[in-house]
N, C-alpha and C positions, 0 to 999 in steps of 0.2 A: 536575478534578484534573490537574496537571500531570503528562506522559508523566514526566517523570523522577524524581517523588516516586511513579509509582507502581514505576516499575524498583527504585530505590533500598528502598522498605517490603519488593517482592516477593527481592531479595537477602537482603536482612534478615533478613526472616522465615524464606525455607530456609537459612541459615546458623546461624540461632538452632536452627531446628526439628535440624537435621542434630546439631548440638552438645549439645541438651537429649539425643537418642536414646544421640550417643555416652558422656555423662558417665553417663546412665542403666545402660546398658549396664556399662561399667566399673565402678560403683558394683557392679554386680550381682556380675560375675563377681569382681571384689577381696570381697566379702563370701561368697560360696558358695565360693572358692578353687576353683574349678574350671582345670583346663588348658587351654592353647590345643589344639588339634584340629590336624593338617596336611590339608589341604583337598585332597583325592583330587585327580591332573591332570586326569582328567575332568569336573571340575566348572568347573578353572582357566580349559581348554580351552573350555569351554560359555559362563564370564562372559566373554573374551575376544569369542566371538565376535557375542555378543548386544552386546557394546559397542561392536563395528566396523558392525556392521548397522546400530547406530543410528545410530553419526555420520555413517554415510553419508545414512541416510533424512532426518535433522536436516539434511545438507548440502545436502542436494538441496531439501527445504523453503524453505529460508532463497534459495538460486539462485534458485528458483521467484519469490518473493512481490518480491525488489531486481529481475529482470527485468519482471513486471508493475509494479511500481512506473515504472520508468524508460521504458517503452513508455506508460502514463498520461501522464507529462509528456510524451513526446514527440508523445501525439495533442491533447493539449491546445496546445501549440506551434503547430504544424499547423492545427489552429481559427484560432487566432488570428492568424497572419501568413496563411492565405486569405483571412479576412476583411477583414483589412487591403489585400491587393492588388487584393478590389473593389472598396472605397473608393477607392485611386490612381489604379487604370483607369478608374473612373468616369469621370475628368476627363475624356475621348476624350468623352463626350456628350453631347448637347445639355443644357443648363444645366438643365430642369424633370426631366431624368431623371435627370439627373447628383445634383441635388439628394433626389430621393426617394428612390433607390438610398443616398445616403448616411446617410440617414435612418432608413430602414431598416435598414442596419450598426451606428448607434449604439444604434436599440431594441433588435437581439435582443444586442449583447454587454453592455448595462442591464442587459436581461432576466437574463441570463447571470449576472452577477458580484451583482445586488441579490437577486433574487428564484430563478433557480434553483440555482444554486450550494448556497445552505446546503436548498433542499428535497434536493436530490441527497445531501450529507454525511446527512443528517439520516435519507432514507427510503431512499436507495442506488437512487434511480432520476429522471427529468428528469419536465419539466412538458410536458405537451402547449401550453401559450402558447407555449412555445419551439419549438416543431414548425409552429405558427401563424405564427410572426414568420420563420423559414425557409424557409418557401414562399410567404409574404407578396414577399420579398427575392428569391427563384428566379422569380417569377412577374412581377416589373414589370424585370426582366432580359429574361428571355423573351419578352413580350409586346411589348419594343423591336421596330422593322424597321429598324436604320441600312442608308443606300443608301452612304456612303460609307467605303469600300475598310479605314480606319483603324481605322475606327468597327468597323465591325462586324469585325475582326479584335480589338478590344478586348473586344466581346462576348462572342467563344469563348472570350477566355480567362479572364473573368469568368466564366463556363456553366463553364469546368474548374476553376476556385479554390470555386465554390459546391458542387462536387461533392466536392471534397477536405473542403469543412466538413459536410459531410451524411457525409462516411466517418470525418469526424473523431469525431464528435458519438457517432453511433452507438459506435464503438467507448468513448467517455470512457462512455457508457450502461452498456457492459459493463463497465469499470473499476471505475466505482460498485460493483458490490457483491463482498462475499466473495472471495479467489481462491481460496483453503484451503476443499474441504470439509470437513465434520461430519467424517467418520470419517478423517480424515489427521488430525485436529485430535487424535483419542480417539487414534490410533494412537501419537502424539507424545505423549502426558501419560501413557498406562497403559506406551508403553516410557520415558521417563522416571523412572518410579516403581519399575520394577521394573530397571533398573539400577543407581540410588542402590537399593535394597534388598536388591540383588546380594550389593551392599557389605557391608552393614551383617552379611548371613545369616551368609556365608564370610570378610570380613578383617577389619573392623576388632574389634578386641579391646578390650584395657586403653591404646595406647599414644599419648598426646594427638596426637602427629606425623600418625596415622593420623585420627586425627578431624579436625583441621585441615584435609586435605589433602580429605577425604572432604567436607566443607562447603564447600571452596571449588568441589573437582569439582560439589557440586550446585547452588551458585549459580554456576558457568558456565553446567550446562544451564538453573536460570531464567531465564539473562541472554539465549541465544538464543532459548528460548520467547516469552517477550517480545519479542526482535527480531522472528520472526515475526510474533506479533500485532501490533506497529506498522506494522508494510508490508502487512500484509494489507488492509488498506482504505488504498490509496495517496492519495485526497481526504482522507478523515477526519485520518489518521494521519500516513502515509507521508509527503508532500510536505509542508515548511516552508513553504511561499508556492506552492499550488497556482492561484494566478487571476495568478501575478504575469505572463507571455507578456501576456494582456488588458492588466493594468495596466500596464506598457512600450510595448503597441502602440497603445494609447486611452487616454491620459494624462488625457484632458479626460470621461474618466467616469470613473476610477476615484476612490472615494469620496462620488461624485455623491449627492446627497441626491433 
């Protein structure tokens, strides 16, 4: 289902639900003729402050999930222009190693973009093949002995671009899953609930301005709940073209059958 058919049902839905509660309401008190109440300052005092807590907690949430989001793309970037500059360097070696190094660069970002990629989105964690084809890559680097001065200054800094994708790797590992735990998750939906509720206990009455105003107040908070959960899984969700650094820097596999 598309992210934004389900944004668009989940506004829906708590505008309708907020509107059913309010006409509800009004129906009630227009038929028992009951009066409005004046809502003691202590209480005004209380929903105020429970409102400013949350938007903080909500603001900080939301900071939270776009900073991992954008630190994901940036180690995934990272992957891929290292791997890309040990294929360049490569050229500095002799032609059978030059070739098998390169070789090696095209299996594991294959690997990468056919086969680990959707296990990743899918089980929020990598394939041990890809930990294979990585030290596969690290070890016929290594196990060169260039004597000449070029060469094996090309070496080093292939041995430092291979380490930047083992620091990249890892961390994209920790990106794969969750950034939100469980109980921030519950803290955000039960204060959620109990600030639209706020509403409903102490202000809003008979007067449709106030229901209006009260429904769109609650589908802003669905519309950032949902922003949350969209960045919270920055592979799954969060990034539009999450393999696209791969697909720019190895033009000649992406889509590779």
């Amino acid at each position: 289902m598309s992210p934004w058919l389900v944004l668009s049902l989940a506004v829906v839905a708590t505008c309708g639900l907020v509107l059913s509660v309010g006409w509800w309401r009004g129906r009630r008190y227009g038929a028992e003729g009951e009066e409005e109440v004046g809502t003691p300052a202590v209480i005004d005092y209380m929903i105020m402050m429970i409102g400013v807590v949350y938007a903080i907690v909500l603001g900080l949430a939301i900071a939270g999930v776009w900073e991992e989001r954008s630190a994901a793309e940036d180690w995934v970037r990272q992957e891929a222009q290292a791997l890309h500059e040990v294929g360049v360097r490569a050229e500095a070696l002799p032609a059978a190693v030059r070739d098998r190094v390169r070789e090696d660069v095209d299996a594991y970002v294959r690997h990468t973009l056919e086969v680990e990629w959707p296990h990743m989105v899918e089980e929020e964690e990598l394939t041990e093949r890809g930990d294979i084809l990585l030290e596969r890559l690290r070890e016929g680097i290594r196990d060169h002995r260039p004597e000449d001065p070029v060469a094996l200054q090309e070496r080093a800094a292939m041995t430092d671009h291979l380490a930047a994708v083992s620091e990249a790797r890892t961390a994209r590992a920790q990106s794969a899953e969750s950034t939100m735990p469980a109980v921030v998750w519950v803290g955000l939906l039960v204060g959620g609930l109990v600030v639209v509720g706020l509403i409903f206990v102490f202000r809003v009455r008979r007067s449709a301005r106030e229901v209006v105003l009260s429904a769109l107040f609650s589908a802003l908070i669905g519309f950032l709940l949902y922003l949350i959960w969209h960045f919270d899984s920055p592979f799954a969700r969060g990034l539009t073209d999450s393999t696209e650094a791969f697909e720019l820097l190895f033009p000649h596999l992406a889509g590779s059958d």
